[in-house]
Each structure stands twice: as C-alpha cells, then as structure tokens.
Wavefront OBJ file of the C-alpha trace (Angstrom):
o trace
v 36.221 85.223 -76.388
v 38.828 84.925 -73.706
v 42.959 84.090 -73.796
v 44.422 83.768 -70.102
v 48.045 84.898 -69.995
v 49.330 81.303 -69.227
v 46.653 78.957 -71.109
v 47.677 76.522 -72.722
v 45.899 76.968 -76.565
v 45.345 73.292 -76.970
v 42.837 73.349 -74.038
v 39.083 74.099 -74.739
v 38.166 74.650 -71.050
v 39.570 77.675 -69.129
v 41.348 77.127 -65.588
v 39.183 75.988 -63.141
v 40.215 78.770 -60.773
v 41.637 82.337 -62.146
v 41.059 85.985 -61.688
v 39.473 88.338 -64.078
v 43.388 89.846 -63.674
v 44.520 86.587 -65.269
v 42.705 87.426 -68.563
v 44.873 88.535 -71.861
v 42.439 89.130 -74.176
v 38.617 89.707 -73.636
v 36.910 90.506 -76.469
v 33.038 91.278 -76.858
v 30.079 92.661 -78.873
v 27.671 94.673 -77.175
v 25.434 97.606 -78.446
v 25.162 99.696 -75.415
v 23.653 102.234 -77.896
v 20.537 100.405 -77.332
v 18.692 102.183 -75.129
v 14.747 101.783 -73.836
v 13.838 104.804 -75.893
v 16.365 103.754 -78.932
v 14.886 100.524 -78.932
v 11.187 102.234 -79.222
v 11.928 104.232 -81.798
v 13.549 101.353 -83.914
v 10.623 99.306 -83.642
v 8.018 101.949 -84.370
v 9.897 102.793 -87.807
v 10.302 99.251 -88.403
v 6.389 97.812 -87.145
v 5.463 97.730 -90.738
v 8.955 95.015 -91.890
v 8.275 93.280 -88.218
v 4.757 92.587 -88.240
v 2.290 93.364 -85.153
v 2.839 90.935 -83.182
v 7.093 91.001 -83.351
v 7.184 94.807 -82.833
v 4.545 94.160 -80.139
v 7.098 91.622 -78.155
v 9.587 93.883 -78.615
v 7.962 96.884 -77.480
v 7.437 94.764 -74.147
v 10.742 94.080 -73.616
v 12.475 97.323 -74.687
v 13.230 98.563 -70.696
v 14.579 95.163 -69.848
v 17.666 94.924 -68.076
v 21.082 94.192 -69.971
v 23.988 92.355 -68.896
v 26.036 95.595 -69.948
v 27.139 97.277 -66.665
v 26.763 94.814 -64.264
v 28.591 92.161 -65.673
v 30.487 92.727 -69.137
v 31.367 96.151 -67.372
v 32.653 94.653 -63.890
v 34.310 92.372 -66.209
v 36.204 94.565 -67.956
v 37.035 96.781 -64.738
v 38.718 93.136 -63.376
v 40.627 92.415 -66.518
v 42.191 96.077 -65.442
v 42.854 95.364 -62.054
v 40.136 97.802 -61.130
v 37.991 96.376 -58.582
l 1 2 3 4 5 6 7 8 9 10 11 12 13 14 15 16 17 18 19 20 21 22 23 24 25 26 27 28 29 30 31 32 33 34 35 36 37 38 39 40 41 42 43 44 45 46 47 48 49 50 51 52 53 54 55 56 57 58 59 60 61 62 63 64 65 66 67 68 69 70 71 72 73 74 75 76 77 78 79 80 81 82 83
C-alpha cells in the first residue's frame, strides 16, 4: 500500500507523475527469508501434505528470481532519498 505526502484520500489512482521521494507511507510483505535452499528444505519436509506433483513444481521453481532487491529494495532506497 502506498500514501503520497499530498494525495488527496478520496482518489483511488495515484498521481500520474511523482517520485519514489513523494511517497509517505510504503508498506509491504515480503519473506526474504525464503531462500533457494530454505525453500528446498520446506518442501522436502512438507512432500508428504503437498503431494508429488505440488512439491515437484515447487522444487522447479525454488532458485527463481524475486522481485525483492531489485525492485521492492530500490523502492524503498527511493522512498529514502537514496538513489
């Protein structure tokens, strides 16, 4: 969720043109805790609850790239003024 420091709170949409400086509040939920090898080792003790072909899929996608430090990171960097 985002609040800009001069939005107006009736407003759904968020300015058409601001900088990540212009942000009040960012809030979000990530689990960088979640590591390839985490990820592994929660599926393996949990194969049995997921079922083959679940823990399978997941297994495949454990090393897949996040969204973590390239963007919710830079994000956060920019609501600081840190570029």
């Amino acid at each position: 969720m985002v609040l800009f420091s001069e939005s107006d709170p009736s407003e759904d949409a968020p300015p058409s043109n601001f900088h990540l400086t212009d942000i009040h509040i960012l809030t979000s939920q990530g689990h960088p805790e979640f590591t390839e090898s985490i990820m592994r080792k929660i599926i393996c003790v949990r194969r049995e609850l997921l079922g083959t072909e679940l823990a399978d899929d997941g297994e495949s996608r454990a090393n897949n790239q996040t969204d973590g430090i390239t963007i919710v990171g830079k994000a956060i960097w920019g609501v600081m003024g840190v570029e």
